[in-house]
Each structure stands twice: as structure tokens, then as C-alpha cells.
N, C-alpha and C positions, 0 to 999 in steps of 0.2 A: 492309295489312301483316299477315303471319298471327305470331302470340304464341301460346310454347307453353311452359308451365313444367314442369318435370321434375323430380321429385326423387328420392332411392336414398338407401340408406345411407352410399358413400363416393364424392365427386365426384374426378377427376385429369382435367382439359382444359389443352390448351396456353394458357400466358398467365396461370393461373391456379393458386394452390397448395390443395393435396388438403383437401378439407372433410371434416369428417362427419356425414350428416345435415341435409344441406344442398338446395339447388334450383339449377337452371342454368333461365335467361331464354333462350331462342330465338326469335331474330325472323328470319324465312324461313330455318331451318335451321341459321342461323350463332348459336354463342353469344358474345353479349353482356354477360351477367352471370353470375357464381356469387355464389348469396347464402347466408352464414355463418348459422341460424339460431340457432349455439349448442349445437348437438345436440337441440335439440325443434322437430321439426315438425309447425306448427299447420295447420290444415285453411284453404285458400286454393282460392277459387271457381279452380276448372280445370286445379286443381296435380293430376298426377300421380305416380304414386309409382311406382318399381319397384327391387325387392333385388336389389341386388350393390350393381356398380361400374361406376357413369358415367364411362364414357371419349370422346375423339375416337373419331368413324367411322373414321379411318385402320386404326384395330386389329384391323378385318376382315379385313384382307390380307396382316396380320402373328402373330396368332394362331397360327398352327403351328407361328414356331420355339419357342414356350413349351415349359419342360421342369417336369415334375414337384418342384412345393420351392421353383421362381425364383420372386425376388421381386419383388414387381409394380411399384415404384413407381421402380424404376432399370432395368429394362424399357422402361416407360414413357417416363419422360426424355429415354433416347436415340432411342427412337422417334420422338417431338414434336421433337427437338432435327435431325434428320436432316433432309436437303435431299427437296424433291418430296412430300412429305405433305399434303393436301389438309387443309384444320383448320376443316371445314364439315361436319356433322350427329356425331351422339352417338349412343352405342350401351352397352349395359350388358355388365359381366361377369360371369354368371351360375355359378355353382357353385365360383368360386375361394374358398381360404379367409381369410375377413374378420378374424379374429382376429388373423391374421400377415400380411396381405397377399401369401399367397403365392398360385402357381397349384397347380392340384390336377387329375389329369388327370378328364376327365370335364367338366371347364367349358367351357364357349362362351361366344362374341358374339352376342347379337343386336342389329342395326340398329335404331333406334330412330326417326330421322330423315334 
């Protein structure tokens, strides 16, 4: 069984509410756990780290209706909430802005899992 921990500045996966500064557990690509550090994350043999926003893989394929100022976390929602979404591997949101949770154009997805 392959184990892969993940961690970013702000987690939002289905099943799960928005961390910050947190880690998601992946065991064969599917998450399993989001763990709440507290907002300090300590150095853990094989923990990965990457800045933005851990989301579902789903948001690869939804990423273009995003408009400049929307906000991410009710985006989101409906997005997870939605029929036909596959809710197996994780992917970060790189250049949105984390302050306000909004999208900013100029950000992407990249796949992570």
C-alpha cells in the first residue's frame, strides 16, 4: 500500500473542512485523512510540502469557469457537492490569492496525484 503525506498552506477536500497549514494522508491516491496541525507544521519523515491550495483532482477540469475576485471556497463546495466528480487524487492551487481566498487570474492547477 503506497502512503503519501501532503502538506500546503490551505487544505479544502471533499468530506473534509478547510484547514490551514495542515497535511492530507493518501493511501493509493485516495485521501483518507486531513490532519489539523494547528497552523504549525513540524518536519515529518516524507511529509511534503507545497504553497497554495490542496484541493480534489476534480478541479482540473473545472478550473476555467474561475473568474477573476471569485471566491474559492463556495466554488468549491458546489463543485464537491455536484454528481459525477471523481474524489480520488489532489492537486494544488497555485497563484490564487490566499489572503482572501479568492482566484486571481494568472493561477493554475497542477495535479499532484
Amino acid at each position: 500500500m503506497k502512503i503519501r503525506k501532503i502538506a500546503s498552506n490551505y487544505i479544502f477536500v471533499p468530506g473534509f473542512p478547510l484547514v490551514k497549514n495542515g497535511y492530507v494522508v493518501l493511501e493509493e491516491g485516495a485521501v483518507k485523512e486531513v490532519v489539523d496541525t494547528g497552523g504549525v507544521i513540524k518536519e515529518i519523515q516524507g511529509l511534503e510540502f507545497y504553497g497554495g491550495f490542496l484541493v480534489a483532482a476534480c478541479v482540473e477540469n473545472e478550473q476555467e469557469t474561475l473568474r477573476e475576485g471569485e471566491l474559492l471556497l463556495p466554488w468549491l463546495e458546489a463543485l464537491y457537492h455536484s454528481s459525477g466528480h471523481e474524489k480520488v487524487g489532489v492537486g494544488i492551487l497555485e497563484g490564487a490569492d490566499l489572503l482572501k481566498l479568492v482566484w486571481k487570474t494568472g493561477a493554475r492547477f497542477r495535479r499532484l496525484t
